[in-house]
C-alpha positions in Angstrom: -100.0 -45.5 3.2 -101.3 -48.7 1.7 -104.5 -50.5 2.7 -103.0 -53.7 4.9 -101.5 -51.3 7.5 -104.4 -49.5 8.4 -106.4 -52.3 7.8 -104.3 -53.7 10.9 -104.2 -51.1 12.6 -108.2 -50.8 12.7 -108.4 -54.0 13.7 -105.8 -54.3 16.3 -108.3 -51.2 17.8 -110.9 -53.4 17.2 -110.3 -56.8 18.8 -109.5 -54.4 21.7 -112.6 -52.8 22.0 -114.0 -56.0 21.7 -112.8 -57.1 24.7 -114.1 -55.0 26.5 -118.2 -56.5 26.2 -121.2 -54.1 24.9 -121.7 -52.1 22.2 -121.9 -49.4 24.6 -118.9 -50.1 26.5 -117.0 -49.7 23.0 -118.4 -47.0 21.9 -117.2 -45.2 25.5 -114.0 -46.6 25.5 -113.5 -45.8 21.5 -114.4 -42.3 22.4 -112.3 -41.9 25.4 -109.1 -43.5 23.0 -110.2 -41.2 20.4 -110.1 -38.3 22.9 -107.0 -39.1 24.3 -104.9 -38.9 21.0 -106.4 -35.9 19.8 -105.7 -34.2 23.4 -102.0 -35.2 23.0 -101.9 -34.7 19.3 -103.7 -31.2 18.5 -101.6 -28.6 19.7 -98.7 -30.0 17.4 -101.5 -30.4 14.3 -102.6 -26.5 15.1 -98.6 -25.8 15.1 -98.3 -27.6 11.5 -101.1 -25.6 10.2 -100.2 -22.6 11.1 -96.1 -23.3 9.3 -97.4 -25.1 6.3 -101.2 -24.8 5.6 -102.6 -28.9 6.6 -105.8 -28.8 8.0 -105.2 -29.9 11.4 -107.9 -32.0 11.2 -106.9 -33.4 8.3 -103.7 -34.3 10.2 -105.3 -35.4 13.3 -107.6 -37.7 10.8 -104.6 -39.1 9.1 -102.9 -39.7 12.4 -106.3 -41.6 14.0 -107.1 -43.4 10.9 -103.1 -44.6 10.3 -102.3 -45.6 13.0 -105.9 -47.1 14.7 -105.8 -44.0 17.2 -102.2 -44.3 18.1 -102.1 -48.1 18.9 -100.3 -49.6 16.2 -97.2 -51.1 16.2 -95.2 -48.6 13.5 -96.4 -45.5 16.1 -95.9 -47.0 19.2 -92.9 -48.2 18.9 -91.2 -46.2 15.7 -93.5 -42.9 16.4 -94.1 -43.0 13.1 -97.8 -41.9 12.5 -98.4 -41.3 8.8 -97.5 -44.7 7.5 -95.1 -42.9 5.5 -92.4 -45.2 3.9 -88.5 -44.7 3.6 -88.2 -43.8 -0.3 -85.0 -42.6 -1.4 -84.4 -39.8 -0.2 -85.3 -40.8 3.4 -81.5 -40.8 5.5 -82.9 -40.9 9.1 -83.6 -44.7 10.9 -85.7 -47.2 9.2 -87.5 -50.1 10.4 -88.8 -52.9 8.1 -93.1 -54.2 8.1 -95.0 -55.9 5.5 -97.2 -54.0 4.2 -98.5 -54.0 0.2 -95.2 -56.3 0.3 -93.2 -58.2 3.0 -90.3 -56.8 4.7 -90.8 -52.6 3.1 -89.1 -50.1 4.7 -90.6 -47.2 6.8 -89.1 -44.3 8.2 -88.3 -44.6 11.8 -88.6 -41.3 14.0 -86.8 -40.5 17.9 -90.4 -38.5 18.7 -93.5 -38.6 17.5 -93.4 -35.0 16.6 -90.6 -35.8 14.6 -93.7 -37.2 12.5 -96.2 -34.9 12.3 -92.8 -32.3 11.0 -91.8 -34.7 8.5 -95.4 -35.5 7.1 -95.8 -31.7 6.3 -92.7 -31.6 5.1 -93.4 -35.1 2.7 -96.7 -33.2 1.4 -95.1 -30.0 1.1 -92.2 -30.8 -0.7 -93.4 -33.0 -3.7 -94.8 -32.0 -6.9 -98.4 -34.4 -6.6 -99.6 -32.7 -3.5 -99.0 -29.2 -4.5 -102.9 -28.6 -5.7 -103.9 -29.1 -2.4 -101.9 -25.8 -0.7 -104.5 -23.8 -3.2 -107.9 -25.3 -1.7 -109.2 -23.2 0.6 -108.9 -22.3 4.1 -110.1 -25.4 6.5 -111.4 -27.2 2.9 -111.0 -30.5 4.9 -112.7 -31.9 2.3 -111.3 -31.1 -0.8 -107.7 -32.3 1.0 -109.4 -35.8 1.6 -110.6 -36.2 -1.8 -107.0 -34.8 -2.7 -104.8 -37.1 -0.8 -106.8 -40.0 -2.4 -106.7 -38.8 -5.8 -102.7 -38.0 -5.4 -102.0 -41.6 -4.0 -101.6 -40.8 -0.8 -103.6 -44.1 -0.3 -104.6 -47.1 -2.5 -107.6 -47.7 -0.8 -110.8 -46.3 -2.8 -112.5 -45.5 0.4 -109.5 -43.3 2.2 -111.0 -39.9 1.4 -114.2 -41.2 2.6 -112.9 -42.2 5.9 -111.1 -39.5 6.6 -114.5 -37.6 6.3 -116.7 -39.5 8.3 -114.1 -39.5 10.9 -113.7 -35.6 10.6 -117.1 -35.1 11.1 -118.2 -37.9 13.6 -115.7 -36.5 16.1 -116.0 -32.6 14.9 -112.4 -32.5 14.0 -113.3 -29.1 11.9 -113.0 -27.3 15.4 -109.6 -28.0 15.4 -108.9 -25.9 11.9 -110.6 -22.9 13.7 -108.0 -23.3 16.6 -110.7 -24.9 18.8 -111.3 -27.8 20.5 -114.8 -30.8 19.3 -117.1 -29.5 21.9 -117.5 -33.7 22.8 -114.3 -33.4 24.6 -115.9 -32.2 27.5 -113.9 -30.5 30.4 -112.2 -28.5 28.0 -111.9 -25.4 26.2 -109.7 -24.8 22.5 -108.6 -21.2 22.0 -110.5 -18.9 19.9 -114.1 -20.2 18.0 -116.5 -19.8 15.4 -116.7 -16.2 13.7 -120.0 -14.1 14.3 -121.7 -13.8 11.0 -124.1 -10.7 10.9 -127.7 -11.8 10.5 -129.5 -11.7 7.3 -132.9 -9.8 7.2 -134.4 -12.7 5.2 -133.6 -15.8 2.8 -135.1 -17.2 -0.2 -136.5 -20.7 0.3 -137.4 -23.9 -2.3 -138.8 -27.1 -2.6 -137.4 -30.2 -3.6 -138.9 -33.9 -2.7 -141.4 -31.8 -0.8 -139.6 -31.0 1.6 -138.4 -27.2 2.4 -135.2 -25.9 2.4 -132.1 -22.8 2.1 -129.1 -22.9 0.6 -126.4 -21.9 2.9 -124.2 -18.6 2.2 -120.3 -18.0 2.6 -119.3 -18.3 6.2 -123.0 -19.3 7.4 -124.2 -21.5 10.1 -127.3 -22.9 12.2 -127.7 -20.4 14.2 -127.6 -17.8 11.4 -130.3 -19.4 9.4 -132.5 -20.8 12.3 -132.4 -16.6 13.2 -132.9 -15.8 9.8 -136.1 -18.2 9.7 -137.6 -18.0 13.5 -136.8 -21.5 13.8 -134.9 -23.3 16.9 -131.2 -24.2 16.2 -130.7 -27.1 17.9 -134.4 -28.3 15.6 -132.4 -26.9 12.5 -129.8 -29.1 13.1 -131.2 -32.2 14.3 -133.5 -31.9 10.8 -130.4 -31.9 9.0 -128.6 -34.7 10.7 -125.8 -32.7 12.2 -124.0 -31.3 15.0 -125.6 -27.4 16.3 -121.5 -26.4 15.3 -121.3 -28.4 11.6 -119.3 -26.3 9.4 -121.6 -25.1 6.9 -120.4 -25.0 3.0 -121.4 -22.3 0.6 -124.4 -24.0 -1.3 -125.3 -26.4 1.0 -128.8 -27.4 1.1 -130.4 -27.0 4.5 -133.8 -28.6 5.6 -136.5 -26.4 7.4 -138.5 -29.5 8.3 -137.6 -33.7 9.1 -136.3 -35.3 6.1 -138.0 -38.4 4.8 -137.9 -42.1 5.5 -136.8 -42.4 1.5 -136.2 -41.0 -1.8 -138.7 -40.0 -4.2 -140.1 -43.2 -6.2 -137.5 -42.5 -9.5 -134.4 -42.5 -6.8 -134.4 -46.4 -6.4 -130.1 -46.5 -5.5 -126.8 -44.2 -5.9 -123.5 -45.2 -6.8 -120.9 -43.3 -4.6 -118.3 -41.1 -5.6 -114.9 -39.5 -4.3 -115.5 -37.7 -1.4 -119.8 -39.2 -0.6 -120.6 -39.9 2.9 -123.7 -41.2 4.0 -124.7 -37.7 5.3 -124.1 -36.0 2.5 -125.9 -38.7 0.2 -129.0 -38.3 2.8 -128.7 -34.7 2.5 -128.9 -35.3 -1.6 -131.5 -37.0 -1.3 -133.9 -35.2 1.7 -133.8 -39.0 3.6 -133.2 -39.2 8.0 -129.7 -40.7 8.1 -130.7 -43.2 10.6 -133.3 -44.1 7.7 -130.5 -44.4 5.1 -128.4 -46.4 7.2 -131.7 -49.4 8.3 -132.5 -49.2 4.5 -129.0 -50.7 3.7 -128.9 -52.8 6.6 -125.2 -51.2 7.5 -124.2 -49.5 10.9 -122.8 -46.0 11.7 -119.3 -47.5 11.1 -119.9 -47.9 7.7 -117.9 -45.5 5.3 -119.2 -45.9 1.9 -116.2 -46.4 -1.0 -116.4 -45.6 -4.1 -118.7 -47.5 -6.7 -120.5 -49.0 -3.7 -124.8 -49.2 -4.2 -126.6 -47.5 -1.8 -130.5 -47.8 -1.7 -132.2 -45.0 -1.5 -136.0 -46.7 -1.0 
């Protein structure tokens, strides 16, 4: 789970996308990869979820970021997705990579399922990693910042990449046994709960710009009801998706962000668990804003004790 074998395995994903010419054309082609591994991957994610209580998006995440979206070396041909190594306890087939050091054993599996059983299982069963069966329910969050914190990964930036990737491709549909509505053509099982309408909501104002705070269980609809404001506005002034998964306390925008902070936010160091949407939601700033001011590109995941200006 150490920083050189992802680090290859991004890239390997990389040079091929590359190839392939545009921006554009990668950005299809990284989509269409990305689609295909979590169409052969979720069922089995939704499975472990269900028996042991790991987001499945967290797991799909894990599985996309580990192993550059199923095209590394260590899945392809030892199905192993997780990166995990052989420690000792491990009495199944090995295979040796450098990694952190050259020749380190990893644990070698017959299918890839195999994997996904055994990374439950290597979560479940040891002592560092039991704080994170107490978040709650589909807290994919909370289990990024965890993994991180628990050593799951050396890399300062791994909780943060598991976010952004979580909610660039929606993967929070899969915890509500559902499919990302991106994937088009198909359909997941079940959906979003229907939250009973409030009859009205207090609002605020902070960097002059209007706003809610979400409630338990709430969405964009609920609020752009509540307020006799359009949805799809509601969610395009806050930077996200019609279906984002909502957090109790969010902050909400009733009206376009701005192009920066106010004059006494000059920059923000970022911490455990920051994405750039969630420091432009701080901060009432566009995302696409935030992202020209620091000359970066939507690939950028922000790690902690990076600068980001703010103005």
């Amino acid at each position: 789970m150490r920083r050189n074998r992802y680090i290859a395995a991004v890239l390997a994903l990389s040079v091929w996308l590359c190839s392939l010419g545009s921006a554009e054309a990668q950005q299809v082609v990284r989509q269409q990869v990305f689609a295909d591994y979590i169409l052969r991957h979720y069922k089995e994610a939704q499975h472990q979820m269900d028996k042991y209580g790991i987001p499945a998006s967290i797991k799909i995440a894990q599985g996309l970021l580990e192993t550059g979206a199923g095209r590394s070396t260590l899945a392809t041909v030892n199905n192993n997705h997780f990166g995990i190594k052989c420690h000792q306890d491990w009495t199944g087939k090995k295979t040796y990579r450098t990694d952190d050091k050259r020749d380190e054993c990893f644990r070698s599996y017959a299918r890839w399922e195999d994997s996904y059983e055994d990374h439950s299982l290597f979560l479940k069963e040891r002592e560092r990693y039991q704080d994170l069966f107490t978040l709650e329910y589909g807290d994919y969050k909370g289990w990024a910042k965890g993994l991180q914190s628990a050593g799951y990964a050396s890399n300062k930036g791994y909780a943060n990449k598991l976010i952004k990737i979580i909610e660039d491709y929606e993967l929070y549909a899969l915890d509500e046994g559902a499919l990302p509505r991106w994937i088009k053509g198909r359909s997941g099982k079940g959906g979003a709960r229907q939250i009973p309408s409030r009859l009205s909501r207090s609002t605020y104002m902070s960097y002059g710009l209007v706003y809610v705070i979400a409630e338990l269980d709430d969405s964009f609809e609920d609020i752009a009801q509540d307020m006799g404001i359009s949805a799809r506005k509601l969610a395009q002034y806050n930077d996200a998706p019609i279906d984002y998964p909502l957090n109790k306390g969010d902050v909400v925008y009733l009206q376009p962000k701005k192009s920066r902070a106010a004059k006494q936010y000059m920059n923000y160091v970022v911490q455990v668990g920051d994405s750039m949407h969630s420091i432009a939601q701080r901060y009432g700033i566009k995302l696409s804003r935030l992202y020209r001011l620091n000359k970066l590109d939507e690939e950028y995941v922000p790690e902690e004790g990076d600068t980001i200006r703010l103005r």
